[in-house]
C-alpha positions in Angstrom: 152.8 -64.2 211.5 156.4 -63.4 211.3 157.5 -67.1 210.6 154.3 -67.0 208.0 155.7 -64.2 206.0 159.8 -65.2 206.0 158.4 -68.0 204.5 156.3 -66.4 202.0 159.3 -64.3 201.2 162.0 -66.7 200.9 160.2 -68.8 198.8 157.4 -67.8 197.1 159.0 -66.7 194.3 159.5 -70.2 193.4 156.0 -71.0 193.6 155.9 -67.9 191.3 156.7 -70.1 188.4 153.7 -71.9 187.8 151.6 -68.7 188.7 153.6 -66.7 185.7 153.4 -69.0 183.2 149.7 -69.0 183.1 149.1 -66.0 183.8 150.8 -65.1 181.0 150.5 -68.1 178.7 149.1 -66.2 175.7 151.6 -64.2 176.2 154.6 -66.4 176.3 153.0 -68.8 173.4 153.7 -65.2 171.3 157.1 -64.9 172.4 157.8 -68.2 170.9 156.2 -68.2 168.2 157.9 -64.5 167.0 161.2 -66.1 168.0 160.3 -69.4 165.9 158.8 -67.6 162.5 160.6 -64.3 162.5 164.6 -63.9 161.3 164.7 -60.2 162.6 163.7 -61.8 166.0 165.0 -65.3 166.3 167.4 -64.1 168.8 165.0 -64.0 171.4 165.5 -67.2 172.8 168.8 -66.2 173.8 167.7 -63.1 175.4 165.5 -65.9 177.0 168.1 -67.6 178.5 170.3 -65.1 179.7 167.6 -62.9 181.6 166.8 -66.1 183.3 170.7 -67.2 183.9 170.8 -63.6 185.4 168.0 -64.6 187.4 169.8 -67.3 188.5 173.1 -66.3 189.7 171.0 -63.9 191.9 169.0 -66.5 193.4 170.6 -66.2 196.5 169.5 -62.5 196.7 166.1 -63.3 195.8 165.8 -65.8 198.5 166.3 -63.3 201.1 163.8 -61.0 199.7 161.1 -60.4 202.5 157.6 -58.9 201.5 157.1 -55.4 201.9 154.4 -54.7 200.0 154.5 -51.3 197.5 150.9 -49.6 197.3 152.1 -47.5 194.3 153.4 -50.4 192.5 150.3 -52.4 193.3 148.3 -49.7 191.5 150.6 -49.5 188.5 150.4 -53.5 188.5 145.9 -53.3 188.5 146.6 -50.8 186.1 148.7 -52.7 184.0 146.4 -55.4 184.0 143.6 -53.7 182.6 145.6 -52.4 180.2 146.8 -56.3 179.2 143.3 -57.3 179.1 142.0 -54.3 176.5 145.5 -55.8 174.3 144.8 -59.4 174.3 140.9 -58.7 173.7 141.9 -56.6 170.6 144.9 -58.9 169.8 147.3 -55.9 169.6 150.4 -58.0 170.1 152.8 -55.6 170.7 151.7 -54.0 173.6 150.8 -57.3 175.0 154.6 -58.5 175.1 156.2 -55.4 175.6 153.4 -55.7 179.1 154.6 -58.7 180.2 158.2 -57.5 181.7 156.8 -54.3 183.0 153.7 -56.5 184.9 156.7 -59.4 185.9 158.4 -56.3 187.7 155.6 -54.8 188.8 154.1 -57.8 190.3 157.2 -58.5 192.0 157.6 -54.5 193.5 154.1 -54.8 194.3 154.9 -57.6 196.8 159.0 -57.2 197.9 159.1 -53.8 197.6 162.3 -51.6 195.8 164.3 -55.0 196.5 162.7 -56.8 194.1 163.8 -54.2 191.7 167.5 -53.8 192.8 167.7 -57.6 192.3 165.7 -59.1 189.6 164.5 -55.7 187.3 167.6 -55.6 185.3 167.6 -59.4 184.1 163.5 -59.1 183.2 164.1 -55.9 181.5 166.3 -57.6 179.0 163.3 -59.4 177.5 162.4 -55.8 175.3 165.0 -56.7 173.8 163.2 -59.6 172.2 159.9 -58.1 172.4 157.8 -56.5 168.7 158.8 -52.9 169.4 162.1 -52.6 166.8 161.2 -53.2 163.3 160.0 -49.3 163.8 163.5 -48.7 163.4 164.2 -50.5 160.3 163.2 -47.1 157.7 165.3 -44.8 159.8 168.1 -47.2 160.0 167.7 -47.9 156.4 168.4 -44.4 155.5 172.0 -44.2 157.4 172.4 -47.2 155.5 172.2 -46.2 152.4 173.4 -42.3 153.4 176.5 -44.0 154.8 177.1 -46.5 152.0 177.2 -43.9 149.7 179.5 -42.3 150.9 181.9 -44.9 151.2 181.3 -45.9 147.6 182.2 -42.3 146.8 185.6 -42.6 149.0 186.5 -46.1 147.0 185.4 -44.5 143.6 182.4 -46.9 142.5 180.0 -44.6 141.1 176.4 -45.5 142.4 172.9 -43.0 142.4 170.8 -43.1 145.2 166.7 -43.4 145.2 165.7 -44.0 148.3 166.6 -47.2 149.3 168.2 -48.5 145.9 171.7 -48.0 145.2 172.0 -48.0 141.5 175.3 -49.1 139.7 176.3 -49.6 135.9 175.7 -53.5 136.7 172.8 -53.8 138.8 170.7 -52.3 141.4 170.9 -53.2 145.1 167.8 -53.0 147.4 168.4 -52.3 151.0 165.9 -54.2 152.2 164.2 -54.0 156.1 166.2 -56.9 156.6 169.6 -54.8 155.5 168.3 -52.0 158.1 171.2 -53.9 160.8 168.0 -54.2 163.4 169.0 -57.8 164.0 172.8 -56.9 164.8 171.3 -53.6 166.8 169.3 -55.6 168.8 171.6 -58.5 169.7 174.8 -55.9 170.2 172.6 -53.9 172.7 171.4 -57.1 174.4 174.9 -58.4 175.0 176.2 -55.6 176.2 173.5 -55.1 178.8 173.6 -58.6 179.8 177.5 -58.3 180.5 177.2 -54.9 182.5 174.4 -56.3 184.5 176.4 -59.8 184.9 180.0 -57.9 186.2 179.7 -54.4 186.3 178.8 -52.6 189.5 178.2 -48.7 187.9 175.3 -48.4 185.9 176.9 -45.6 183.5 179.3 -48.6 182.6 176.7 -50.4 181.5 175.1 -47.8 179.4 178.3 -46.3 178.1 179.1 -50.4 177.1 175.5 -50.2 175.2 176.1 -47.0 173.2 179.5 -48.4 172.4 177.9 -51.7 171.2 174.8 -50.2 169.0 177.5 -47.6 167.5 179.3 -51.5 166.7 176.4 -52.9 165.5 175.5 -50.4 163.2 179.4 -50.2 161.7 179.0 -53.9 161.1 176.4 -53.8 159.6 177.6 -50.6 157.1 180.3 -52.7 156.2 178.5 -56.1 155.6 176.1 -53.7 153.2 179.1 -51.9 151.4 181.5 -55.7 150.9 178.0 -57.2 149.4 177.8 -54.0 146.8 182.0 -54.0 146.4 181.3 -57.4 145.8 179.1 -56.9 143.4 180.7 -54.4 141.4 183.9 -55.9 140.9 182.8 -59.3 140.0 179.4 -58.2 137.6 177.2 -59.9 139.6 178.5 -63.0 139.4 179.0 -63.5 143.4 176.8 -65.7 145.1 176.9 -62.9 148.3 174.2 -61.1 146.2 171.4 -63.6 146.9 173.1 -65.5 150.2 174.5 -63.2 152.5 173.5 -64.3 156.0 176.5 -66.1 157.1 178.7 -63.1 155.8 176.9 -60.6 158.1 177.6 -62.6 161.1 181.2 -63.5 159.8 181.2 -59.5 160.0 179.3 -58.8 163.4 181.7 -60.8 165.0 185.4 -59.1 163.6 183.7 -55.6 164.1 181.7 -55.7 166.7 181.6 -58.8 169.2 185.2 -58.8 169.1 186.2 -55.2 169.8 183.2 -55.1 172.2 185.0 -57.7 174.5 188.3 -56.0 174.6 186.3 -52.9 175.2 184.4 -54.5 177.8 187.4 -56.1 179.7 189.2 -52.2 179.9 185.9 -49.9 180.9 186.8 -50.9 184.7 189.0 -53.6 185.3 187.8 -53.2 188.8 184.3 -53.2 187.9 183.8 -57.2 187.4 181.8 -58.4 190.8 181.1 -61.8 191.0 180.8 -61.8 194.8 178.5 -58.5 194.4 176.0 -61.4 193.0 176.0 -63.4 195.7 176.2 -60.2 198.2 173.1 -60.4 200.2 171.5 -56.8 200.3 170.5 -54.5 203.0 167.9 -54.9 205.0 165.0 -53.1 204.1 163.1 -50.6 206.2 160.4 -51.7 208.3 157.1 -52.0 206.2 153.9 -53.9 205.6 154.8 -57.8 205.2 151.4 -59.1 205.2 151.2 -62.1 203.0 148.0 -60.5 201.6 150.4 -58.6 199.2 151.5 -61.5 197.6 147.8 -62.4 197.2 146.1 -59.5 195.9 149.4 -59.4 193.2 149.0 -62.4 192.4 145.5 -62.3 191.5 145.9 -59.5 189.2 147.8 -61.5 187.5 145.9 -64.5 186.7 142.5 -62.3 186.4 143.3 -61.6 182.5 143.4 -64.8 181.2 140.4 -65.9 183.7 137.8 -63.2 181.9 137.7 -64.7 178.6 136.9 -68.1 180.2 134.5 -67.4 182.6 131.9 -65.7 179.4 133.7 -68.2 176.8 129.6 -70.0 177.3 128.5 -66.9 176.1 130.7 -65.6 173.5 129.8 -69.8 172.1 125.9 -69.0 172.2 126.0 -65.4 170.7 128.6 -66.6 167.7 125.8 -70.0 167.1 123.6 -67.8 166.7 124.4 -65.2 164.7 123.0 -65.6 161.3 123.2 -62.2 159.1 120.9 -62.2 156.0 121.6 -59.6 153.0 119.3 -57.1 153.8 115.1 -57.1 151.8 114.1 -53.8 149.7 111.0 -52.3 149.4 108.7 -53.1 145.7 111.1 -50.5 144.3 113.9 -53.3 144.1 114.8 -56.5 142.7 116.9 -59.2 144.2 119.7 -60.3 145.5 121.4 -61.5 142.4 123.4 -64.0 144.2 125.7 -64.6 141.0 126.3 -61.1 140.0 129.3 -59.5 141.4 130.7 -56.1 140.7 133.3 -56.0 143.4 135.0 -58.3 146.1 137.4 -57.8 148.8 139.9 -60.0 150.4 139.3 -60.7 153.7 141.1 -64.0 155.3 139.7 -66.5 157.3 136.0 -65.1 156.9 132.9 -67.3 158.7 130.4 -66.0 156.3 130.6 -64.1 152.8 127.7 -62.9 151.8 126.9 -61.6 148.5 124.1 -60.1 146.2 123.4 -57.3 143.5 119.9 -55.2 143.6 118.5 -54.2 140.9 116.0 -51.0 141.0 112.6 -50.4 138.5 114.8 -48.3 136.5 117.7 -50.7 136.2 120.2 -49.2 138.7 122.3 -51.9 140.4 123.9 -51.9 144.0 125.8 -54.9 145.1 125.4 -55.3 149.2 128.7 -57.2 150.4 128.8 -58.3 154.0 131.9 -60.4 155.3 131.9 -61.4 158.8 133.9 -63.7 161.8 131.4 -65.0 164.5 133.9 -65.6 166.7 136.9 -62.7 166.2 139.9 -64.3 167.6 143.6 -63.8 166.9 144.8 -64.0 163.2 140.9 -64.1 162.9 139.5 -60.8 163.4 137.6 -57.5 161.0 140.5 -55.1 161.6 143.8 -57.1 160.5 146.6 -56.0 158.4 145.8 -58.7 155.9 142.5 -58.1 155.3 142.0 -55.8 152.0 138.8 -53.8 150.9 140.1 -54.8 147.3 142.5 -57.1 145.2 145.2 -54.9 144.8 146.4 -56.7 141.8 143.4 -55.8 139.9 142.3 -52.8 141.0 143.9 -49.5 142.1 142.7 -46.4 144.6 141.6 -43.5 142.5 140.3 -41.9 146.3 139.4 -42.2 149.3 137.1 -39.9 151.8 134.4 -40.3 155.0 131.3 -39.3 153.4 128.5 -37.9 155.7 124.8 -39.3 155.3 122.6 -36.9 155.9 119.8 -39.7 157.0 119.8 -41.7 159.6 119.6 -45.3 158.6 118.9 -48.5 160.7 121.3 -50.3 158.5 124.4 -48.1 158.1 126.3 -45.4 160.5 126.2 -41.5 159.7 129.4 -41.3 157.6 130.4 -44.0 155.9 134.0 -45.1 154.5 133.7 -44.0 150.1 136.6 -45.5 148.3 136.4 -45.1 144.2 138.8 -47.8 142.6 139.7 -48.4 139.5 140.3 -51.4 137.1 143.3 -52.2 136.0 142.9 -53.9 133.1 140.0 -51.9 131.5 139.9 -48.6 133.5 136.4 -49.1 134.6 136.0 -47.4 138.0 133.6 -48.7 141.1 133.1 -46.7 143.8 132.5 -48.3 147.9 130.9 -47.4 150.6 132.1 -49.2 153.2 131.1 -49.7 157.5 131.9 -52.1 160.3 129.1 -54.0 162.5 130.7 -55.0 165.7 128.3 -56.2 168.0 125.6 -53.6 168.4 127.9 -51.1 166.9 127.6 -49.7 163.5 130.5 -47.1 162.8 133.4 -46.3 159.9 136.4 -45.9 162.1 139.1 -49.0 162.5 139.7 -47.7 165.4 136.6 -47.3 167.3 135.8 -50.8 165.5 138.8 -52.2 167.2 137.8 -50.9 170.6 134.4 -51.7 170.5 135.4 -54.7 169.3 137.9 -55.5 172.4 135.1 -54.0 175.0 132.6 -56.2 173.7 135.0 -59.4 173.8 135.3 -59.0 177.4 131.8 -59.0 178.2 130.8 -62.2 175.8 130.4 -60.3 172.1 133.5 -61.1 169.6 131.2 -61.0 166.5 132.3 -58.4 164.0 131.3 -57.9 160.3 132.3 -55.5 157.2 128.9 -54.1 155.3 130.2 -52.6 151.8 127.8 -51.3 149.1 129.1 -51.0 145.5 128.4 -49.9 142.1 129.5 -48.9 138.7 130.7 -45.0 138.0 128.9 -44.2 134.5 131.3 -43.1 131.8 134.7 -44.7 130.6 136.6 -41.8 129.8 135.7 -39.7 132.7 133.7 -41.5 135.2 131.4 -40.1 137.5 130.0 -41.7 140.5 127.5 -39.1 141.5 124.8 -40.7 140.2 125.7 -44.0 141.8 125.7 -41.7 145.0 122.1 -41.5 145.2 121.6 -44.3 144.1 123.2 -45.5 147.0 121.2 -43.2 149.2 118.1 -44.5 147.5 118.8 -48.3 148.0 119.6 -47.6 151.6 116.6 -45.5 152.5 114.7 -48.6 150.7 115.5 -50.9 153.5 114.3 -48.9 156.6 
């Protein structure tokens, strides 16, 4: 057994490779794909590369590492996975890839113990740096940019007003955009400077005083890169080309006032601080513990069980999606219709599997239009509760209000409160008022969020269908609508369908 589990130690993290990748695949296809279509994070390939050249120059160390097996961290990595497979069945992307260091170190505590952590924590921890959680930043960051700005073009005597995040001078307005926040230079400051203390320094406090030094860098690059593209504006009447093409000129400046300083800076922290033979230094042996192989198994496992759910009731999510075949709903006498060709209303909903579409009419002429937009199959950039999925066109119509209003019946066809959302034409200032609900699976209810957890729940067991129900009508009145009537007419239409 002892032969059995050297082994395991000293080289199963190489058979970990495979193992990672698809465990995580969905994961790591994300990562890519941020890197590849996003400018604010394009620099995560090279936080890539150097967590894994970290990894490397420690590979030594980690092929000593001998399994002693963590209960505490094996419980943080189950819980963990759980966690990951709530976030990839509701698609929330940023807790899925700000998971997948924590569950790589985890995993990897959960089998070697603390040495794991000592050895290969620091290098996976680097990849937050290219993970979704920073554009939170970009508003607050925004503001010192603008609050500093100012007052430099104050101390150089340009006069500018503030509102917001426009800078107004007598020859234009400048905009300072998400993309002028300086996340991109925080973010790659703080990654190099992180990677260097972990690559030469021995004292962590080093390393974080080099990190605070680099973000405070970062930002003043950035201050200045904002203020030479508003000088430069000013003084040449908008005639510079900096005004629309400044990319290259913010590097041109991250580099004079922040990666060079940062490396003089770096180089006199601790001149005795740089330790290449502490890479290569083997550490000390660990205290006796639990090296049963058994470790690496059960870790393993919860690893790759994520990814395994959704395939092993992919045959039934495939039968319940076939068939699932909603029909506007049937009236009593009372009502004529649908009116397939008469619309009052539509919302904007992308990649929708069904639209479906009709207006009611009742024997005393009122009108409902039932709207029901569905995905058989949610999935991600596919699903009911998406950021680009709109109740309304926003370019014609705008929110008067918006309120949950209780029903006091219960109906077989819509929840007890329903979303109501009055909007208003922009063109003729006719207003239409919504009542609006989500059908996920077996679940009728108003709440995005409930929808999205339902939603996630039932995707793990087989269920991703998902569906918005809207009814709509017309507030009487032009000069001051009121939708009251409509109200019960609403209540009337609905009780009509029991």
């Amino acid at each position: 057994m002892g032969s059995v589990s050297r082994l395991t130690g000293q080289y199963f993290w190489l058979l970990s490779i495979p193992l990672l990748t698809f465990g995580l695949w969905a994961e790591w296809r994300d990562f890519v794909l941020l890197w590849h279509d996003s400018i604010i994070y394009s620099h995560g390939y090279l936080v890539l590369a150097g967590a894994l050249f970290l990894l490397y120059v420690r590979r030594q160390r980690l092929a000593t590492l001998t399994i002693q097996g963590s209960p505490l961290a094996l419980i943080l990595l189950a819980a963990g996975s759980v966690v990951l497979l709530l976030a990839q069945a509701a698609d929330v992307r940023f807790v899925r890839l700000i998971l997948v260091p924590v569950l790589l170190v985890l995993w990897g505590c959960a089998i070697w113990g603390r040495a794991f952590l000592k050895t290969a924590g620091g290098p996976i921890m680097l990849l937050l740096y290219a993970a979704p959680i920073w554009d939170d930043l970009s508003p607050l960051l925004q503001h010192i940019t603008v609050f500093v700005n100012d007052i430099l073009l104050q101390f150089v005597d340009i006069q500018a007003t503030i509102k917001e995040f426009f800078i107004v001078l007598d020859v234009g307005t400048f905009y300072v955009a998400g993309g002028c926040s300086g996340v991109r230079y925080l973010m790659v400051g703080l990654f190099l400077a992180t990677f260097y203390g972990q690559l030469y320094y021995r004292s962590q406090r080093l390393t974080l005083l080099l990190v605070i030094i680099a973000g405070l860098l970062s930002m003043l690059a950035n201050w200045l890169r904002v203020f030479g593209v508003i000088a430069a504006g000013h003084y040449t009447n908008m005639e510079t080309s900096l005004i629309e093409n400044h990319e290259a000129f913010g590097w041109v400046i991250f580099i004079i006032f922040t990666l060079i300083p940062l490396f003089f800076i770096s180089t006199k922290l601790d001149n005795h601080s740089r330790n290449k033979e502490e890479n290569t230094r083997l550490p000390k042996p660990s205290a006796p513990g639990d090296n049963s192989p058994a470790w690496a198994l059960i870790a393993s496992l919860l690893i790759l069980w994520p990814p395994l759910i959704p395939m092993a009731v992919d045959a039934k999510t495939k039968r319940l999606s076939e068939s699932w075949n909603p029909k506007l709903v049937e009236p009593d006498s009372g009502w004529r219709g649908p009116l397939r060709h008469a619309n009052i209303w539509q919302p904007e909903y992308e990649r929708a599997d069904f639209e479906l579409s009709g207006v009611y009419v009742s024997d005393d002429l009122q009108q409902v239009q039932l709207h029901i937009t569905g995905y058989r199959r949610q999935t991600q950039d596919k699903e009911l509760i998406y950021f680009g999925n709109k109740l309304y066109n926003q370019r014609e119509w705008q929110l008067v209000s918006t309120l949950k209003r209780e029903l006091g019946n219960g109906y077989t066809t819509a929840p007890k409160r329903v979303n109501e959302t009055i909007i208003q034409h922009l063109s003729d200032n006719s207003q239409v008022i919504l009542w609006s609900w989500y059908e996920v699976g077996d679940t009728l209810t108003d709440s995005k969020l409930e929808a999205k957890v339902a939603g996630a729940l039932n995707k793990i067991t087989g269920d991703a269908r998902g569906a918005l129900w809207v009814l709509a009508g017309r507030c009487g009145g032009l000069n001051a609508p009121d939708c009251e009537q409509q109200r019960s007419v609403f209540d009337r239409f609905l009780s009509s369908v029991e």
